[in-house]
C-alpha positions as CSV (number, residue, x, y, z in Angstrom):
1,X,65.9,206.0,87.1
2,X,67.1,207.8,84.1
3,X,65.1,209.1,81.3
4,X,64.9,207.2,78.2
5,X,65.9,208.8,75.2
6,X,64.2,207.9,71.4
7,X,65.6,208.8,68.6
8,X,63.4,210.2,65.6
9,X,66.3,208.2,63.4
10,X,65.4,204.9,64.8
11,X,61.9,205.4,64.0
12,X,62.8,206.1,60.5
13,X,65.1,202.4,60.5
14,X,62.1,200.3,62.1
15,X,59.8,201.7,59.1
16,X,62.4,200.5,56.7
17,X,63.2,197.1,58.6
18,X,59.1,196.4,58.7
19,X,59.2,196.8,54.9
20,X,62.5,194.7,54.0
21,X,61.5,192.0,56.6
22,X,57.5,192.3,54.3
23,X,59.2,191.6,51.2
24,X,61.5,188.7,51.9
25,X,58.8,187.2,53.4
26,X,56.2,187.4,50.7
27,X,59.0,186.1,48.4
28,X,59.7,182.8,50.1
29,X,55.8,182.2,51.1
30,X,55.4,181.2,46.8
31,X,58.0,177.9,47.3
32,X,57.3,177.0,51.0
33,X,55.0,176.3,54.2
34,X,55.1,179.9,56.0
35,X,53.1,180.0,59.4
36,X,53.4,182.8,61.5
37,X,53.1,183.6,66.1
38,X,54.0,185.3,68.7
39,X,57.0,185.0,70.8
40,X,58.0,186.2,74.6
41,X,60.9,185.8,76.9
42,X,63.6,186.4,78.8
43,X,67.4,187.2,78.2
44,X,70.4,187.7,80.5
45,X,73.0,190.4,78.8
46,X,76.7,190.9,79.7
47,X,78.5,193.9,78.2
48,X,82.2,192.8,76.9
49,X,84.6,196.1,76.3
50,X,87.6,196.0,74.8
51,X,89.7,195.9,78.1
52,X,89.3,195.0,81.6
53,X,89.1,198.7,83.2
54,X,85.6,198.0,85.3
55,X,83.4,195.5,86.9
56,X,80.6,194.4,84.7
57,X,77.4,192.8,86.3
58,X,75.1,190.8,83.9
59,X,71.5,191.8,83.7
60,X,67.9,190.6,83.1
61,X,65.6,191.5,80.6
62,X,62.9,190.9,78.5
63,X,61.6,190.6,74.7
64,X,58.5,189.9,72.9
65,X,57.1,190.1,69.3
66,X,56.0,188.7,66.4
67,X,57.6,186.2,64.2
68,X,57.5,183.6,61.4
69,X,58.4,180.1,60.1
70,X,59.2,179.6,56.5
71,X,60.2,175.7,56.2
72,X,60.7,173.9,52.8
73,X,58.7,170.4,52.3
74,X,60.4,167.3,52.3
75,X,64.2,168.6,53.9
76,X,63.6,169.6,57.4
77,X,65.4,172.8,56.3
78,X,63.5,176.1,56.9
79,X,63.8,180.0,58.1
80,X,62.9,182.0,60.9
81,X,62.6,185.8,60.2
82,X,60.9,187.9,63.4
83,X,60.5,191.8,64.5
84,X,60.6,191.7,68.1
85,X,61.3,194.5,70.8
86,X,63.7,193.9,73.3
87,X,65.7,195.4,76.4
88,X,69.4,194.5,77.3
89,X,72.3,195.8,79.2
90,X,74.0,195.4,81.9
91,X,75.5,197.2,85.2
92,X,79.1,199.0,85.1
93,X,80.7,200.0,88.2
94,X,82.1,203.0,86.4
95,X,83.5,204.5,89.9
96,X,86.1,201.9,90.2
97,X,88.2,203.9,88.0
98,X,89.2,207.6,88.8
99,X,88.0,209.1,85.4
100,X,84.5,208.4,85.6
101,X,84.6,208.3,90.0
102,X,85.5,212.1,89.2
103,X,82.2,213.0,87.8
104,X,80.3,211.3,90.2
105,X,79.7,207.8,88.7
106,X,79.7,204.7,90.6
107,X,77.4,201.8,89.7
108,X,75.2,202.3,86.3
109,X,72.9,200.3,85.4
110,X,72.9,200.5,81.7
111,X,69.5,200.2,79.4
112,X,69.2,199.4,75.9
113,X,66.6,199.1,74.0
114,X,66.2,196.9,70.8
115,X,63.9,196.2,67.9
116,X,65.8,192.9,66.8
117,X,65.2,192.0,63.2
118,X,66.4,187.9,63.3
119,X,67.4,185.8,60.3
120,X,67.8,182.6,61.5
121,X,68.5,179.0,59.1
122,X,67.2,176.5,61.0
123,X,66.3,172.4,60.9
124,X,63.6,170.8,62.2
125,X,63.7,166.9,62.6
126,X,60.3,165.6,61.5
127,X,61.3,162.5,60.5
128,X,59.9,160.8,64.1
129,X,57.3,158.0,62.7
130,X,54.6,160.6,64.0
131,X,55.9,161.4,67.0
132,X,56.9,165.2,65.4
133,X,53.1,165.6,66.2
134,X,54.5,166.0,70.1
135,X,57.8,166.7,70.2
136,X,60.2,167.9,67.3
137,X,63.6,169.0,68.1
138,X,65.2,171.8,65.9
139,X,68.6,174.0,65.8
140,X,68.9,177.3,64.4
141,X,71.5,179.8,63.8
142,X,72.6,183.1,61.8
143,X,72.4,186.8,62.1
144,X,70.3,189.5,63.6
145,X,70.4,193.0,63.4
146,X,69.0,195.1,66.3
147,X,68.2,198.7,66.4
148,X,68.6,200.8,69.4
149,X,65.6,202.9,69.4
150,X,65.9,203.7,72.9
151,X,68.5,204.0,76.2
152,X,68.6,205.9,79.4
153,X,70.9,208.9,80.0
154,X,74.2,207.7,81.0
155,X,76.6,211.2,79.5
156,X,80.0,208.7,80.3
157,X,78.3,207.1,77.4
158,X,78.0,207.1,73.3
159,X,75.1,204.4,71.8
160,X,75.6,202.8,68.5
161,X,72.7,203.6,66.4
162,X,72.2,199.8,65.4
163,X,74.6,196.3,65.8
164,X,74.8,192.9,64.4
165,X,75.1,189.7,66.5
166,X,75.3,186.0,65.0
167,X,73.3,183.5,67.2
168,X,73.2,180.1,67.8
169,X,70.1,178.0,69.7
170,X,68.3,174.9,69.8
171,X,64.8,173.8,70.9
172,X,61.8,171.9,70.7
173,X,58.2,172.0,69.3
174,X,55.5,170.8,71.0
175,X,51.8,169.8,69.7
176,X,52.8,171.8,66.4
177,X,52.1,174.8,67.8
178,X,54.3,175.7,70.5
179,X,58.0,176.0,70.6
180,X,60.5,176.2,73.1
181,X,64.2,177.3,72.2
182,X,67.1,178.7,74.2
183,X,70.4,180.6,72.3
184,X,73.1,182.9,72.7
185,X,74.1,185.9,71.1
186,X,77.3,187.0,70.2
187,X,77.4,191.3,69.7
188,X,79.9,191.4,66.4
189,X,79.9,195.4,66.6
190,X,80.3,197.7,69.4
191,X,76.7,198.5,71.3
192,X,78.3,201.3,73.1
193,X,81.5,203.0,74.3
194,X,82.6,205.6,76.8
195,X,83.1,209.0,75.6
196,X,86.2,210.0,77.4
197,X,88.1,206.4,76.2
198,X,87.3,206.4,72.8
199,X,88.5,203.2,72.3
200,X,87.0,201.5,75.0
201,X,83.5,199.7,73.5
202,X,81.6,196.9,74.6
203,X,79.7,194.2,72.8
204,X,76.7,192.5,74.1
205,X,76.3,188.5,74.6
206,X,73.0,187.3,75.5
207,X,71.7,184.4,76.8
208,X,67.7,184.1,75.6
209,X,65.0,181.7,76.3
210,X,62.1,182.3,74.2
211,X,58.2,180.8,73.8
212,X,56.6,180.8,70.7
213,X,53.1,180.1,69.7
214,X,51.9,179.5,66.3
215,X,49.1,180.2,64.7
């Protein structure tokens, strides 16, 4: 396999997120119920370019981290914020096309590697007659920014240093202290393009299911 390359940059970013993500945190714990877990999963990522020049095969991957739960009493209302590691990608058959086939690519399996920073509104309905103390559905949605601290060495390739997605998701808690959620990701700027077709970038869409256990 490729190496993986890290950029010093990145590091710099993840510093910055941990300290942004610290703050807004510690600003909504005064009005609200914060709780705080772990969370671990899978996700299934497709790359989406601009046009259909190549084959793209979707891929699996994994994420894990920690996150948090900042719900306001008495609405159901509430926000998840996380910091959470976590690989994408996908496989392009960059040899069906004579401009890549020429340098001797074929099938490339593409690795990204993320530390996702999600801001997520979401509701919780508690409102079961005590039953919420087994089951509680919930929906969530909203932004998350992810930034590529690693990939491997694909030269047919440029890597955007960060990208937005908007996500939507629903799942369940269980017992108060697990939760079980499913979503998908839409990429709203390019993850990568290709260095001879300038204009020919790809977004990611993920499909994630995710466990979380609070503390």
């Amino acid at each position: 396999m490729s190496h993986i390359i890290y950029s010093e940059k990145s590091m710099r970013k993840i510093i910055s997120s941990i300290v942004v993500l610290c703050a807004i945190l510690f600003s909504a714990n005064a009005a609200a119920e914060t709780r705080y877990g772990v969370v671990a999963g899978a996700d299934i990522t497709d790359l989406r370019f601009k046009q259909d020049l190549i084959a793209i095969e979707q891929s699996v991957g994994y994420m894990a981290g920690v996150t948090s739960e900042v719900m306001f009493p008495g609405i159901g209302f509430g926000i998840d914020l996380g910091l959470q590691y976590t690989q994408r990608g996908a496989t392009l058959n960059l040899g069906e096309q004579e401009i890549w086939a020429s340098d001797g690519y074929s099938k490339e399996r593409s690795y990204l590697h993320y530390i996702e920073i999600p801001l997520h509104l979401k509701f919780k309905y508690t409102n079961l007659a005590g039953f919420e103390d087994y089951v509680a559905p919930f929906v969530f949605g909203g932004p998350s920014m992810s930034i590529l601290i690693a990939h491997n060495k694909i030269e047919a390739l440029e890597y955007a240093g960060a990208e937005f997605g908007l996500t939507a998701g629903i799942g369940a808690e269980l017992f108060r202290n697990w939760q079980l959620s499913g979503s998908y990701t839409w990429g709203v700027t390019y993850a990568l393009k290709t260095v001879k077709l300038q204009d020919f970038s790809a977004q990611n869409r993920t499909w994630k299911i995710a466990v979380t256990y609070f503390f």
